[in-house]
ZAMARGU-4260 file (C-alpha; in steps of 0.2 Angstrom, whole numbers, plus 5000, padded with zeros to 4 digits):
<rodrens>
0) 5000/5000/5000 | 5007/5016/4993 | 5007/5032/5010 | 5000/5049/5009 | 5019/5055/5010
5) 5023/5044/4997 | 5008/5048/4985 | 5013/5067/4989 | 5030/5067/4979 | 5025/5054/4967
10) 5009/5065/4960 | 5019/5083/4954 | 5032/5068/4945 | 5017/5061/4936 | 5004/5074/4935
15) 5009/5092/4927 | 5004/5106/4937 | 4988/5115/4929 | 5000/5129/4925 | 5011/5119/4914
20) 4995/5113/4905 | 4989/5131/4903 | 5006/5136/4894 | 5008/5122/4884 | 4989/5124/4875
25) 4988/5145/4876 | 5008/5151/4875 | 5010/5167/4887 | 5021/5180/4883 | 5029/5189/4899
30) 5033/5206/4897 | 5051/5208/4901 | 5059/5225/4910 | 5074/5234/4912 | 5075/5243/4929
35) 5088/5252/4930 | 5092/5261/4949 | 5110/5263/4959 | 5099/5261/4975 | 5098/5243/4978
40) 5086/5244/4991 | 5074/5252/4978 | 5079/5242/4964 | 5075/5225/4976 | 5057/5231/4980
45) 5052/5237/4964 | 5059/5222/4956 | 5047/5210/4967 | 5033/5224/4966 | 5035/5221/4945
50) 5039/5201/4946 | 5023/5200/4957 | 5014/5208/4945 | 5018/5196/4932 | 5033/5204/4924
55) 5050/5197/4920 | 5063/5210/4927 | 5081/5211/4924 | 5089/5224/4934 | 5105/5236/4934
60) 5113/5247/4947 | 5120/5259/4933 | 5121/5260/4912 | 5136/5252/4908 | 5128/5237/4916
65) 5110/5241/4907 | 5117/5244/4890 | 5123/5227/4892 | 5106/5219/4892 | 5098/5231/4878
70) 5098/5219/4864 | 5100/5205/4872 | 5088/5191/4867 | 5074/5189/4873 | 5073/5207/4870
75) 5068/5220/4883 | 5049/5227/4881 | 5052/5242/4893 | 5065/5252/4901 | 5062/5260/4918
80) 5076/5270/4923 | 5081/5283/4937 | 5087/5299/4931 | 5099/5305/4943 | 5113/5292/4942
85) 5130/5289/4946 | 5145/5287/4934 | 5142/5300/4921 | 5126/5297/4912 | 5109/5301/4918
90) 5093/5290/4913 | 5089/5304/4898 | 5106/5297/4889 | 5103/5279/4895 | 5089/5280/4887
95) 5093/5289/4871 | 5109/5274/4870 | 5095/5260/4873 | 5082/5267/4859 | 5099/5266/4846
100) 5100/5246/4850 | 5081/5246/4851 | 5072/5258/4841 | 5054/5251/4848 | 5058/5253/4869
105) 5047/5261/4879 | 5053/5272/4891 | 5047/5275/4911 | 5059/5289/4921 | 5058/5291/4939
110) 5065/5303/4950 | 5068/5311/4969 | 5074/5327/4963 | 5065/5343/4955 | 5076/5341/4937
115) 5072/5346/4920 | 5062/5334/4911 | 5062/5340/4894 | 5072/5327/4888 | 5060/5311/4891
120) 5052/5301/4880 | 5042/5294/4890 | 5033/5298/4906 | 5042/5302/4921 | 5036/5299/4937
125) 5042/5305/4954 | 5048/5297/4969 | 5045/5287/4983 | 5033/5278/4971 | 5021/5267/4976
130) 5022/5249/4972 | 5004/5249/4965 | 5006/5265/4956 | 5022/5259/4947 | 5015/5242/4940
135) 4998/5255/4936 | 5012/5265/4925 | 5021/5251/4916 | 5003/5244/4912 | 5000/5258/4905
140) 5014/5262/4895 | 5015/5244/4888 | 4998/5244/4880 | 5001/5263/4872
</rodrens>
């Protein structure tokens, strides 16, 4: 006679989970973001704000490490970036480098400082953010 305990491991082996059997009739693409910001702290909670959301994220504490993953396959949908950075570039010329490896990025800025903004091409929202408030943002921006 076959336990409860024993049953319990042998049933995921046998049976796929009804995730698995979603994907492999309806194929979801995942939306795959860039956030890019020298604050690890925010950086972390954003990321798990976005990735509970249902987003793919990569992440990069400055734009040597970011321009790194523009191109890359599979290729990156949006690109939300701080402005104010360290190291010489800000998120405007992040940005503009990203757009020449990928014409079609979408663009999301945030900032904690009162700086000229006349260089987005996107929108540009300020800091702290609100977990809810980002993911309503990158929503939106995705389905413009």
């Amino acid at each position: 006679m076959v336990s409860v305990e024993q049953l319990k491991r042998l049933v995921p082996a046998v049976v796929p989970s009804t995730r698995m059997i979603f994907k492999a009739f309806y194929p979801v693409t995942v939306q795959r973001i860039l956030l890019v910001d020298d604050d690890p702290t925010w950086r972390y909670a954003a990321a798990k704000a976005l990735i509970g959301a249902g987003y793919e994220v990569v992440s990069a504490s400055d734009y040597m490490a970011a321009l790194d993953l523009v191109g890359a396959t599979p290729p990156i949908d949006i690109l939300v970036t701080d402005i104010v950075m360290p190291k010489g570039m800000n998120g405007f010329a992040l940005a503009r480098m990203a757009r020449l490896r990928q014409r079609d990025l979408k663009v999301i800025y945030m900032t904690g400082y009162d700086v000229p903004t006349h260089e987005a091409v996107g929108k540009v929202i300020r800091k702290p953010i609100d977990p809810t408030h980002l993911i309503d943002e990158v929503r939106a921006a995705l389905a413009a």
